[in-house]
N, C-alpha and C positions, 0 to 999 in steps of 0.2 A: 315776666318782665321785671328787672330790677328796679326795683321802685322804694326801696326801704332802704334807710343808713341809719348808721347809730348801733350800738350794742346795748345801752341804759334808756339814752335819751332817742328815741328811735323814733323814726319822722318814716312817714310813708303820703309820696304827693300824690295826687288824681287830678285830671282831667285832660283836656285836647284844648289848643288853638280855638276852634270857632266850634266848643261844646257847650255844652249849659252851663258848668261853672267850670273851675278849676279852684285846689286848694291842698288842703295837706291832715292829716291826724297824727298827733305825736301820743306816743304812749312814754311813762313814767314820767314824765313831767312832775318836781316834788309839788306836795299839797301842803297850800299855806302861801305863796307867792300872790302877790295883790296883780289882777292882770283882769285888764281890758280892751276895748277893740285900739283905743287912742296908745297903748303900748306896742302894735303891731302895723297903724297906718302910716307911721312918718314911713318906715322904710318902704313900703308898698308905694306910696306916692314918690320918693324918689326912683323906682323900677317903673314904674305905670306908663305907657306910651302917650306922646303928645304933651309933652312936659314943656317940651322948649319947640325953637325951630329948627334945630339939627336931626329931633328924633321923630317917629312916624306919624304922620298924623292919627293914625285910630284913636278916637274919642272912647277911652274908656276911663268912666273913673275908679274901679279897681277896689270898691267899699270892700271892706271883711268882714266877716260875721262870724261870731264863735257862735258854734250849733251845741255845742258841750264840752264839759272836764271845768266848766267854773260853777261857783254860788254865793253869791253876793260879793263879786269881782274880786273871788280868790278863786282860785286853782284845787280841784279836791281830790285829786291826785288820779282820776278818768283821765279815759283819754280825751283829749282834745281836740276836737274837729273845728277846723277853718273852714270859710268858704266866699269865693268871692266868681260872683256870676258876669256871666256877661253880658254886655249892652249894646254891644257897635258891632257884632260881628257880621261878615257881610261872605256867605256864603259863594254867591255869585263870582266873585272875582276868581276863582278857583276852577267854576263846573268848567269852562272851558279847556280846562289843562289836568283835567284829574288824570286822564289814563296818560299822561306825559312825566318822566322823570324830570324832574328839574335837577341841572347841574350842580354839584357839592352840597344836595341837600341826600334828606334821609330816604326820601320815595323810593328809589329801586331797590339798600339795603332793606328795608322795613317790608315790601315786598316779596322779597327774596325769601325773608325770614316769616311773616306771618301769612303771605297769601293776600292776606282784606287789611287795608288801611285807612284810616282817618284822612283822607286828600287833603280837607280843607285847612289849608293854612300851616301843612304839616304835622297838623293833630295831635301827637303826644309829643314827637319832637321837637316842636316850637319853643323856641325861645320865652312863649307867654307860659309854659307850664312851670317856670321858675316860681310863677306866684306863691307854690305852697312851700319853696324853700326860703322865701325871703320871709314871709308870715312866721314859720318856724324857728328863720333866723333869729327874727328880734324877740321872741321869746327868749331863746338861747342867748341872744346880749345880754338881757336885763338880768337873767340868771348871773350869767357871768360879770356885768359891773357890780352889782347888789350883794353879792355871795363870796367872789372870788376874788375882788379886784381889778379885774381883767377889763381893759379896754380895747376895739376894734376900729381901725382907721386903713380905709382905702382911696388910692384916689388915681387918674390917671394917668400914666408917666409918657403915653409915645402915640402918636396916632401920625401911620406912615413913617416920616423920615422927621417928622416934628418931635424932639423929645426933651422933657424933665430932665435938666442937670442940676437941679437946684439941691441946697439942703431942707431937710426934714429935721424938724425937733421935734421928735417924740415924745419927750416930758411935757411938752404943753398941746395934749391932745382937745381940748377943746379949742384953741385959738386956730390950729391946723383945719378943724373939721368945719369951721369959719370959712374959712381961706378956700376950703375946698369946694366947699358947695356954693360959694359967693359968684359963680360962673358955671354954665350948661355942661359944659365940659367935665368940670369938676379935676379940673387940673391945678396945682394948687401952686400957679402963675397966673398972675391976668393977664398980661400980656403978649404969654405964651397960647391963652385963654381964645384970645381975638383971634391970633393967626390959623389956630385947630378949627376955630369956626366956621375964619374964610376958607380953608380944604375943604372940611364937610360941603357946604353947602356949594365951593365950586365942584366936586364931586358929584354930588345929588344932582346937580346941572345937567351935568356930561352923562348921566344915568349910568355910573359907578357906586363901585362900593370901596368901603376902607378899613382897616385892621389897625391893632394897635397893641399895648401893653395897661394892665392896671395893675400896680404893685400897691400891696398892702402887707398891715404890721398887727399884731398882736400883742400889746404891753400890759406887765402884770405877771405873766404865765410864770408859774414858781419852777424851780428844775423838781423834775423828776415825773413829771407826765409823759404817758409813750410807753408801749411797752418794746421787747427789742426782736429783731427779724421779720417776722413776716407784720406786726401791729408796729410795728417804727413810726414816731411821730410826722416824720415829713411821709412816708407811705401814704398814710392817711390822709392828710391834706392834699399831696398829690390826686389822690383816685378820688378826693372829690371836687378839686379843682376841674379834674377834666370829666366830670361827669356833667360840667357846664355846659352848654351847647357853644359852640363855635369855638372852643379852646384849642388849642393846636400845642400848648407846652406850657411849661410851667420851671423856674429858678428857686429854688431856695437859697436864701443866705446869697452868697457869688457866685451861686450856678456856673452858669458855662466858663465865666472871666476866670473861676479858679485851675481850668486846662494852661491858664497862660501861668499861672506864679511858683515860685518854689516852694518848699513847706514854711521856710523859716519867715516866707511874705505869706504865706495865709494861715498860720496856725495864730488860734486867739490864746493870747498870753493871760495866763491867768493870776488874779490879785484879791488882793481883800479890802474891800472898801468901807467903811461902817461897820464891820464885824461882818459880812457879807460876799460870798464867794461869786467874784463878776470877773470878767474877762476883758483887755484893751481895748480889742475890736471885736465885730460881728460875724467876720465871713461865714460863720456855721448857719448863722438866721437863727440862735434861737434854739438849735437840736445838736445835739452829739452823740453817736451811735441810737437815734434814734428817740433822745430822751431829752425832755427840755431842760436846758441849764440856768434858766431862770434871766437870759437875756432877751430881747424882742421877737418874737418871732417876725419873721421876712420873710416874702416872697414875690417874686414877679411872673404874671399870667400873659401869656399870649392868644390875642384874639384875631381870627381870622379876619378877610373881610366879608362884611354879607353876601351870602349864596345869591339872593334873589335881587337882581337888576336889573334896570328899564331894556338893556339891548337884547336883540334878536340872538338865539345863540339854538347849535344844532343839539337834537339829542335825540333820546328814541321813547317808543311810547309801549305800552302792556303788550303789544302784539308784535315786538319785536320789531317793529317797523322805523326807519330815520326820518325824524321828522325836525322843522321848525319850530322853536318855542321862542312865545313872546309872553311875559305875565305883567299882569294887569294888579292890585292891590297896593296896599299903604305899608311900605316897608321902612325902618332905620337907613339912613346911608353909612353909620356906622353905628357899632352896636357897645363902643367904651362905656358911652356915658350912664346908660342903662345898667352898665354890668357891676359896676362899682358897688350897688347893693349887694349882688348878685353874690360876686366873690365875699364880701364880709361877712354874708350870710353860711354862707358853705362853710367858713373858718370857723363863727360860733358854731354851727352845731356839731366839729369836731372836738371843740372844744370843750362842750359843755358835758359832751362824754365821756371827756378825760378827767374831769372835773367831779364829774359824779362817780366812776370811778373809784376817783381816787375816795373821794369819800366814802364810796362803799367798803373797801377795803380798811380803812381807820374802824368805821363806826357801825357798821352794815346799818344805818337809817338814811333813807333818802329826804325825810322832812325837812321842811323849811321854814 
């Protein structure tokens, strides 16, 4: 089971949905970096379910605990194990539908493929086992503001036919990250903020589910990260964008809009600005043949809507047999507002292996 990313900075997560804990170990992590539990719980706490009243109610609170790789809240270059247990898990809501595929989730591929599966709650393919990518991610932030420069800003741009046309000012990423978490949504309109609210939760009503988009940036990234063909910088972010649960696609830069223009509307002209080679506009996102050009990195993720909702819906069960499914449990009616870590997270720790990398390559010392 693919369970490992990273080539330097190499993260491998563990656990199931409704298992004893769920969490993550990163190996090379540099030794020397000041790091405690309160560097990895903000982002956890905005992932954590029951945050607001758009997301599920499961009461967990989501503590982490580093089990090792620190002493005396540095880093000593072990590996690092996370771990955050569970509290609320509620077996029950599941026994009744264990030998039942539920629609557009993992139960028959996983199945198909291993034989014996984790039922409850989706078990490894749950959406909760992100927890040891977000834990990891913010390690991988602090690395990269602290070290690199490098700032991470995601937020929601579309949920349904509701979408973000606003501008973004990327140079003032803290007043943005303000704006953005100043509402459940994490849409960086209020306005916009109320009406995504009212869909959700008229949604949630009608026992529906909803899909949507979260575009996020990378500022700081120097050119020349990325290597080229098959390790290409947007590759990378691609394959672990969609190693997300419920992601359906992903845009870099102009993504699909650039099938509409001709070269001479989407090619970024390039200038010198401060003695600094930058380009007019963005449509690359950030990459050019693979390689950062030391503009923002961009991208935009699409998320499906949630698999599992209140209506009656037909499907079949382990025996082959067609039956009725109806499920019972604490679900997302939509899964944006949760994801926003989710993705920032998956960006750090591509990056932070571009990162080390690179400095591998300069200095062969990974110390910090």
């Amino acid at each position: 089971m693919g369970s490992t990313l990273g080539r330097i900075f190499r993260v491998t997560t563990y656990g199931e949905s409704h298992g004893e804990a769920l969490g993550c170990v990163i190996e090379n992590c540099p030794a020397g970096l000041a790091l405690t539990v309160d560097d990895i719980q903000p982002d956890l706490d905005r992932r954590r379910p029951g945050q607001s009243r758009i997301t599920t109610p499961r009461d967990e609170p989501d503590r982490a605990r580093i089990l090792s790789g620190t002493f005396e809240d540095k880093t000593i270059g072990a590996p690092i194990a996370i771990a955050v247990f569970n509290e609320n898990a509620r077996e029950k809501d599941y026994s009744d539908i264990k030998e039942i595929f539920r629609p557009s989730h993992a139960d028959y591929t996983y199945h198909a493929r291993y034989g014996h599966r984790a039922w409850r709650g989706g078990g490894r393919s749950s959406a909760r086992a992100t927890i040891g990518i977000v834990a990891a991610g913010a390690i991988a932030k602090k690395i990269l503001r602290e070290k690199a420069g490098v700032e991470i800003v995601g937020y929601v741009s579309q949920i349904k036919n509701l979408k973000f046309e606003g501008d973004i000012d990327l140079s003032q990423i803290r007043a943005l990250r303000e704006t953005i978490e100043a509402n459940p949504v994490r849409v960086p309109d209020s306005a916009l903020a109320d009406k995504m609210v009212r869909l959700i939760q008229d949604t949630r009503q009608a026992g529906d589910s909803l899909g949507g988009v979260v575009e996020c940036a990378a500022v700081g990234v120097p050119a020349g990260w990325g290597d080229p063909v098959f390790d290409r910088l947007d590759a990378l972010i691609a394959q672990a964008m969609l190693a997300i649960p419920a992601t359906k696609g992903i845009e870099i830069g102009s993504g699909f809009a650039a099938a509409e223009l001709t070269g001479r509307e989407h090619n970024d002209i390039f200038e010198m600005q401060n003695g600094k080679v930058t380009t007019r506009t963005n449509h690359s996102g950030g990459i050019q043949g693979g390689i950062s050009n030391g503009m923002p990195v961009t991208f935009r993720v699409a998320f499906k809507p949630t698999a599992t909702i209140s209506h009656e819906q037909p499907s079949v069960n382990e025996r082959g047999e067609n039956v009725t499914l109806k499920v019972k449990g604490r679900h997302d009616p939509c899964v944006l507002p949760r994801a926003v870590p989710i993705v920032e997270a998956m960006l750090a720790l591509v990056l932070v292996d571009q990162f080390l990398l690179s400095q591998t390559a300069r200095y062969e010392n990974l110390s910090i």
